[in-house]
Backbone bond lengths (Angstrom), bond angles and torsions (degrees), N, CA, C in turn:
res aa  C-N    CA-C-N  psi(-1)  N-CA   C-N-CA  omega(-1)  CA-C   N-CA-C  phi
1 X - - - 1.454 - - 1.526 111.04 -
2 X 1.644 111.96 -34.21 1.252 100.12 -174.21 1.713 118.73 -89.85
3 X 0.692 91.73 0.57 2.186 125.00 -179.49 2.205 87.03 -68.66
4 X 1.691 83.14 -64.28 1.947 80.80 -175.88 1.038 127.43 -75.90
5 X 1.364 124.65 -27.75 1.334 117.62 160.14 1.742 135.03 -65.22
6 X 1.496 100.05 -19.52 1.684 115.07 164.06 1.333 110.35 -72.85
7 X 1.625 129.71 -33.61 1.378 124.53 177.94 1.582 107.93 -89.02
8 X 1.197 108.94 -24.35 1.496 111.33 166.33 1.631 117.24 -73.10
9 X 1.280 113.36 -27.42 1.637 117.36 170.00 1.529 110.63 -78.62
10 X 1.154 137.92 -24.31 1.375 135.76 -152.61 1.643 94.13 -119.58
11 X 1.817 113.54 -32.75 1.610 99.52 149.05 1.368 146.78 -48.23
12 X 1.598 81.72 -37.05 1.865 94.45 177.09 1.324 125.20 -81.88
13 X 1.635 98.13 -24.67 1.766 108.80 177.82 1.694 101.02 -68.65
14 X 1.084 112.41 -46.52 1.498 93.26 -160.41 1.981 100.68 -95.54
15 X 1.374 122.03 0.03 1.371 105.49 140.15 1.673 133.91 -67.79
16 X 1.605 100.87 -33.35 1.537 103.61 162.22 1.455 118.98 -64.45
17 X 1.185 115.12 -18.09 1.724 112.05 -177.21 1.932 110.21 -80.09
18 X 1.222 89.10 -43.14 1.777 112.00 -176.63 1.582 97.17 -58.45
19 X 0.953 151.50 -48.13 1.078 142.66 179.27 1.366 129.54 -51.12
20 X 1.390 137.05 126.10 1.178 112.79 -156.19 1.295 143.48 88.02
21 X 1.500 138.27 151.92 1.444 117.57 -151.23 0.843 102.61 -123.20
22 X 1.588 146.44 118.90 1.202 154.73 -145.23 1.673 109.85 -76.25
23 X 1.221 126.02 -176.56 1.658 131.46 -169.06 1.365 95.06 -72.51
24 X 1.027 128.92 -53.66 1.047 122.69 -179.90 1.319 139.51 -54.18
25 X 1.449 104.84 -32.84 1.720 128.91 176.29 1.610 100.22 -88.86
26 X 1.603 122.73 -23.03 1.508 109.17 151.45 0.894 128.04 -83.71
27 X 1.327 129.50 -12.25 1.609 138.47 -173.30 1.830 95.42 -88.57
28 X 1.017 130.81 -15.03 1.605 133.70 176.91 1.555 98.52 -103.31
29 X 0.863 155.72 -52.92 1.242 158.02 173.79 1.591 115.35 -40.77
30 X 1.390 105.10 -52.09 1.510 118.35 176.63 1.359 105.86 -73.91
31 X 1.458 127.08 -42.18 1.453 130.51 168.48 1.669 119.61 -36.05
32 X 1.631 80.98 -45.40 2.166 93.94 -162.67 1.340 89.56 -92.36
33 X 1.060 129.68 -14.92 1.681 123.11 165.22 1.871 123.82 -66.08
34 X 1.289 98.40 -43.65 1.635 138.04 150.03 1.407 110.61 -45.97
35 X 0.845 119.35 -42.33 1.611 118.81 177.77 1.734 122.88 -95.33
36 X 1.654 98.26 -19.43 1.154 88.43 179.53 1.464 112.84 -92.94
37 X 1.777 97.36 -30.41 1.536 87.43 173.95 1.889 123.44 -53.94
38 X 1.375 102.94 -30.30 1.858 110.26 176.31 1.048 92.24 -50.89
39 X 1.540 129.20 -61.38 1.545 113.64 -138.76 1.333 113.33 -74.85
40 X 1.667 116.75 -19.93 1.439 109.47 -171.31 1.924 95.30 -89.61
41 X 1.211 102.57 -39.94 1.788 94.17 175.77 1.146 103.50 -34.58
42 X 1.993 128.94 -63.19 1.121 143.66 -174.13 1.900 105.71 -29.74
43 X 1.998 123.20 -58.07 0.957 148.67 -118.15 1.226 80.06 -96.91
44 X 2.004 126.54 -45.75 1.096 140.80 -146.95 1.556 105.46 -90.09
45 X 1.482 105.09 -42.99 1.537 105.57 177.43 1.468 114.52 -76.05
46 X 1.589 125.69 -27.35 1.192 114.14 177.78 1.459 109.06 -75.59
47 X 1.649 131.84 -25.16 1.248 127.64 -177.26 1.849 118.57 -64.65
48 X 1.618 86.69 -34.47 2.104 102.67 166.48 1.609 124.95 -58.24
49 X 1.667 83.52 -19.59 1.732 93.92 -161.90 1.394 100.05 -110.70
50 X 1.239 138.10 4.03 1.465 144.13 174.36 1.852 97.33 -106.69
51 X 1.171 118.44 -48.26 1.514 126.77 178.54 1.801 110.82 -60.70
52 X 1.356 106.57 -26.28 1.548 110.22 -174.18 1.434 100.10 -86.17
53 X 1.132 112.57 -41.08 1.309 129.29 -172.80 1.882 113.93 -64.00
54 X 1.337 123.53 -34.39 1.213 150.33 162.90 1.910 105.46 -55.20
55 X 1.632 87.23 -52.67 1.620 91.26 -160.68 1.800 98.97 -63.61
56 X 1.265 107.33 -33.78 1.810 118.77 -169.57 1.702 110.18 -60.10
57 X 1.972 98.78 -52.52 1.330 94.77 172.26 1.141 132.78 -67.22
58 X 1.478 123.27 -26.23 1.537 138.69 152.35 1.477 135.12 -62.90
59 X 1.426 107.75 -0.58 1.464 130.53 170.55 2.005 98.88 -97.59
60 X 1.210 101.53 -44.24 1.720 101.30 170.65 1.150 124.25 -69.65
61 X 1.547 112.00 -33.26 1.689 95.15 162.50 1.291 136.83 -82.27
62 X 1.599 87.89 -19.49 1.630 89.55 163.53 1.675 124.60 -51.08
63 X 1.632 99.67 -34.53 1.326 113.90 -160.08 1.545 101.03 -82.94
64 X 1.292 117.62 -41.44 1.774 117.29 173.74 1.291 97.99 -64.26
65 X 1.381 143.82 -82.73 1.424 127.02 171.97 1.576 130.80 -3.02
66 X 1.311 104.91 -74.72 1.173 105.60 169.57 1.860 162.03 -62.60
67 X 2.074 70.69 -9.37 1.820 117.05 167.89 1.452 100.49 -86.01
68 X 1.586 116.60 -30.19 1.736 115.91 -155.11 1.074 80.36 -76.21
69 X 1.962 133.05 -51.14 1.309 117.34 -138.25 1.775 107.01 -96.21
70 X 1.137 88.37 -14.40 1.396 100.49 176.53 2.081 103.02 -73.38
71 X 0.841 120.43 -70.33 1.764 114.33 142.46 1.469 129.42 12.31
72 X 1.764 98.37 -82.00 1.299 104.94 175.40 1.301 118.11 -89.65
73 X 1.643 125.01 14.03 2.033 118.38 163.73 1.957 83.69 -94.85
74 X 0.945 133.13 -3.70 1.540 122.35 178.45 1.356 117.87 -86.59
75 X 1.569 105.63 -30.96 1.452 101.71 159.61 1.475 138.72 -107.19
76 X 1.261 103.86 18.05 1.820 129.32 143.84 1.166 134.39 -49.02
């Protein structure tokens, strides 16, 4: 009896251990969590920085436009 209850204790220990994802399989998990949050920060700041960049060149044509037309009522 005491033979089965030692293989029955050392069964259950290492089914209680198996459960669950070891330090390592959390230490990668939190990593790729870590990475994904960068990449969209990454995704988010380059989308601010292409849109700002839009707004600048579209602030200059406004500004040549409004030099051109201002231009041509001067030679009217």
């Amino acid at each position: 009896m005491k033979k089965v209850a030692a293989v029955l204790f050392v069964a259950g220990m290492f089914a209680f251990f198996a459960c669950g994802p070891s330090a390592e399989e959390k230490a990668a998990m939190e990593k790729a969590k870590q990475d994904s949050i960068a990449a969209v920060q990454k995704a988010y700041d380059d989308s601010v920085a292409m849109a700002l960049e839009q707004v600048r060149q579209d602030s200059i044509r406004i500004a040549d436009s409004i030099a051109a037309a201002a231009e041509a009522g001067k030679k009217k």
